[in-house]
C-alpha positions in Angstrom: -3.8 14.4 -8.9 -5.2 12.7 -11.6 -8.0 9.7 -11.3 -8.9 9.0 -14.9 -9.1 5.8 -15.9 -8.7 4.8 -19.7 -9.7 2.1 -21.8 -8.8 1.1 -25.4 -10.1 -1.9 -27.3 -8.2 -3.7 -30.3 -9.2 -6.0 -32.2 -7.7 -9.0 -29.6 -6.8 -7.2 -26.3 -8.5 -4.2 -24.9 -5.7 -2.2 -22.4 -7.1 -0.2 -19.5 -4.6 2.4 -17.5 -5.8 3.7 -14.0 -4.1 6.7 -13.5 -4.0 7.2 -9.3 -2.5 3.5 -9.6 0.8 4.2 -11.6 3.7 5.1 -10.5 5.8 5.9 -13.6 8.1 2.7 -13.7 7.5 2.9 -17.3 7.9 -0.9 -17.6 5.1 0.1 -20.2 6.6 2.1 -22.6 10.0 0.2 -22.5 8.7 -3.6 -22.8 6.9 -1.9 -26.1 7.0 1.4 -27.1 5.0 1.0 -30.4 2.3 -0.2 -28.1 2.6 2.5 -24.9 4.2 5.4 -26.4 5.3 7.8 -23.7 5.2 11.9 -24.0 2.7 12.0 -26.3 -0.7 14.5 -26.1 -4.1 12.4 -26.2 -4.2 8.3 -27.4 -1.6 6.4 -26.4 -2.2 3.2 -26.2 -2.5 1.5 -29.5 -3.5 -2.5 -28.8 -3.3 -3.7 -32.4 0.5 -2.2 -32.3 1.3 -6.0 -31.2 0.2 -9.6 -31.0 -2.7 -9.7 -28.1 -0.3 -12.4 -26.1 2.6 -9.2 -26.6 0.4 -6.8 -25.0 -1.0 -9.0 -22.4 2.8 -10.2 -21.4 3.7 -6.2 -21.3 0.9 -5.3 -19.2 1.6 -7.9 -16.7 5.1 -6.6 -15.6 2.9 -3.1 -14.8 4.2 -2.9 -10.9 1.9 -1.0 -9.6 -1.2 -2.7 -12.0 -2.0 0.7 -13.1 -2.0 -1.4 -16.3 -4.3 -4.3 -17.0 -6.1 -5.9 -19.6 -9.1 -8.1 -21.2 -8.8 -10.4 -24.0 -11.8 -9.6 -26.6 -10.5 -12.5 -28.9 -11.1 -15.6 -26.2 -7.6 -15.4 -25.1 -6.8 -16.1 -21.4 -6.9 -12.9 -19.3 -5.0 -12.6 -16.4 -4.9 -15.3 -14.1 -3.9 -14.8 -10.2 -0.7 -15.7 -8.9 -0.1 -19.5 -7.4 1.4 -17.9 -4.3 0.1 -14.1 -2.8 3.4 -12.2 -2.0 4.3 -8.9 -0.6 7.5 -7.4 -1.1 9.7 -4.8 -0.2 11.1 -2.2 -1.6 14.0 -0.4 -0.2 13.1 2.6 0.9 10.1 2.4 -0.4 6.4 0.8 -1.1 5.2 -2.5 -0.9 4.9 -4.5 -4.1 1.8 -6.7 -4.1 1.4 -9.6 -6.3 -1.7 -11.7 -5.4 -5.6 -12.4 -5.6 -6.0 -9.3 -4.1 -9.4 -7.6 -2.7 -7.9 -4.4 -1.6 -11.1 -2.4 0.2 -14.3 -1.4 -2.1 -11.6 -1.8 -5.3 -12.8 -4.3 -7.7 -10.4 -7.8 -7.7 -6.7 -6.6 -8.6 -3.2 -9.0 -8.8 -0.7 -6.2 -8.8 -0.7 -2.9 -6.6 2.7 -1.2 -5.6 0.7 0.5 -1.5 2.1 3.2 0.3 4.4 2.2 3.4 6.4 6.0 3.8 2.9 8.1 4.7 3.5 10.7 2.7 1.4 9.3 -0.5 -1.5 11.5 -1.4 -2.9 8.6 -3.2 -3.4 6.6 0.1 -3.1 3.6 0.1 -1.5 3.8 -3.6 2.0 4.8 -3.8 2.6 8.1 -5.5 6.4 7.9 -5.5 6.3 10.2 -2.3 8.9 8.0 -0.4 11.5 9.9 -3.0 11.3 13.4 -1.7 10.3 12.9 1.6 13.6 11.5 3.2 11.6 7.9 3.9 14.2 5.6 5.1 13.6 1.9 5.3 15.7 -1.0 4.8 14.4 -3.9 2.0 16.0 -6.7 4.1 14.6 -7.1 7.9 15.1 -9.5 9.9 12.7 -12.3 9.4 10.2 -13.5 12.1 10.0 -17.2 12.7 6.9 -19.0 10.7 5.7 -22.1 9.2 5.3 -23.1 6.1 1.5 -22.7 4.7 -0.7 -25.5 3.4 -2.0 -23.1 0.6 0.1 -19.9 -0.6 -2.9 -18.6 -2.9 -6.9 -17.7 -2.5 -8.3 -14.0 -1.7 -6.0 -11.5 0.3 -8.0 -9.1 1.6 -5.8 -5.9 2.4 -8.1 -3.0 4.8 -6.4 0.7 5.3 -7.7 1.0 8.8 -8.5 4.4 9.4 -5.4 6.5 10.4 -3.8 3.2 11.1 -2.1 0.5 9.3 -3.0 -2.3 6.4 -4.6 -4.9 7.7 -3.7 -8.1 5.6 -6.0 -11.3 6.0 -5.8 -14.5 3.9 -2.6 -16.2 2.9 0.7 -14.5 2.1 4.3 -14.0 2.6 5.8 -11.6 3.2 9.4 -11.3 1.7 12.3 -9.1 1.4 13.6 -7.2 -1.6 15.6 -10.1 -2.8 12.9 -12.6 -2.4 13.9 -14.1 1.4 10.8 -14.8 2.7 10.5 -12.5 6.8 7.1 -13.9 7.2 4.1 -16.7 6.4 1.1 -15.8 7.5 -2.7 -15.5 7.2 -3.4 -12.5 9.0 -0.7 -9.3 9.9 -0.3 -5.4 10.0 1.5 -4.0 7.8 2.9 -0.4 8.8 1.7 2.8 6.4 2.8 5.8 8.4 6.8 5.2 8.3 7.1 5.6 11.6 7.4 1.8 13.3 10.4 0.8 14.5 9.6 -3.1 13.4 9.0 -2.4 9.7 7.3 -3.3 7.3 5.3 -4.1 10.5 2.9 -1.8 12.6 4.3 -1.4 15.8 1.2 1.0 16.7 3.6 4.3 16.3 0.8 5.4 13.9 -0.8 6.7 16.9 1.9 8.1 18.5 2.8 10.4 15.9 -0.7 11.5 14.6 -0.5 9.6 11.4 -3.8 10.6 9.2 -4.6 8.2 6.6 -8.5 7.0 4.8 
């Protein structure tokens, strides 16, 4: 699999892609092609293709944040989110939009983790859920929670070994059409696709040998 990471600097906006983070939604090369051209051999990321603020709007509907960005022109980078959310995906990973601090990675706002098991990008998603007959609905039933008094801050988010994420610091979490199943400061979320209370861990990860960093 591949690990590199890339960074080009234009004359506003320097664009940086992490390879083991993406997972081809291509939201990239669509929201501007002249900018992220797709099937090409070598370069191809060309800043200056676009208005810094352009880029910088592109790079934040990256997913999975395998795309991110620095202003080098005193624009505003990336600023995190007023409320940290995860959301399903149905059938698949777990979108994170948040301040997060996800293990020894430096500070990230958008990661798409690995809820089916089968990633060998662990705890990234690497589109595994497709081909390994991962079934699991976007729209559980919510669990009964108050409201919190701040929605924003650090998350912390730990892949305990061979065992599940381990989310502290506020969050909801909410289902693929935005209704919100939980509000909380501190839950496990399932990675081996094998609970029976998903997207929560149920401790099934033991039962059925689930190896994971």
């Amino acid at each position: 699999m591949s690990t590199r990471v890339d960074e080009v600097a234009g004359a506003g906006i320097a664009v940086r892609f992490d390879a083991k983070r993406c997972i081809h939604a291509r939201a990239c090369v669509l929201g501007r092609p002249g900018v992220f051209r797709g099937g090409v051999d070598g370069q191809w990321i060309f800043p200056d293709e676009a208005p810094a603020e352009t880029v910088a709007a592109v790079a934040q509907q990256c997913p999975s944040g395998a795309i991110t960005y620095r202003r080098v022109d005193g624009g505003p980078d990336e600023a995190p989110p007023a409320a940290n959310v995860v959301r399903l995906r149905e059938n698949g990973p777990l979108a994170v939009v948040a301040d997060l601090r996800l293990g020894d990675e430096p500070a990230q706002i958008r990661a798409t983790l690995c809820r089916c098991g089968a990633s060998q990008r662990k705890p990234y998603c690497d589109g595994s859920h497709l081909t390994s007959g991962f079934v699991a609905t976007g729209e559980p039933p919510a669990r009964t929670s108050s409201p919190l008094s701040d929605r924003s801050g650090p998350l912390q988010v730990r892949a305990s070994a061979n065992g599940p994420l381990m989310l502290e610091g506020n969050v909801e979490v909410v289902s693929g059409t935005g209704r919100t199943l939980l509000r909380t400061q501190a839950c496990a979320l399932c990675r081996c696709g094998a609970s029976a209370s998903k997207p929560f861990c149920d401790g099934s990860h033991a039962r059925v040998g689930f190896k994971g960093p």
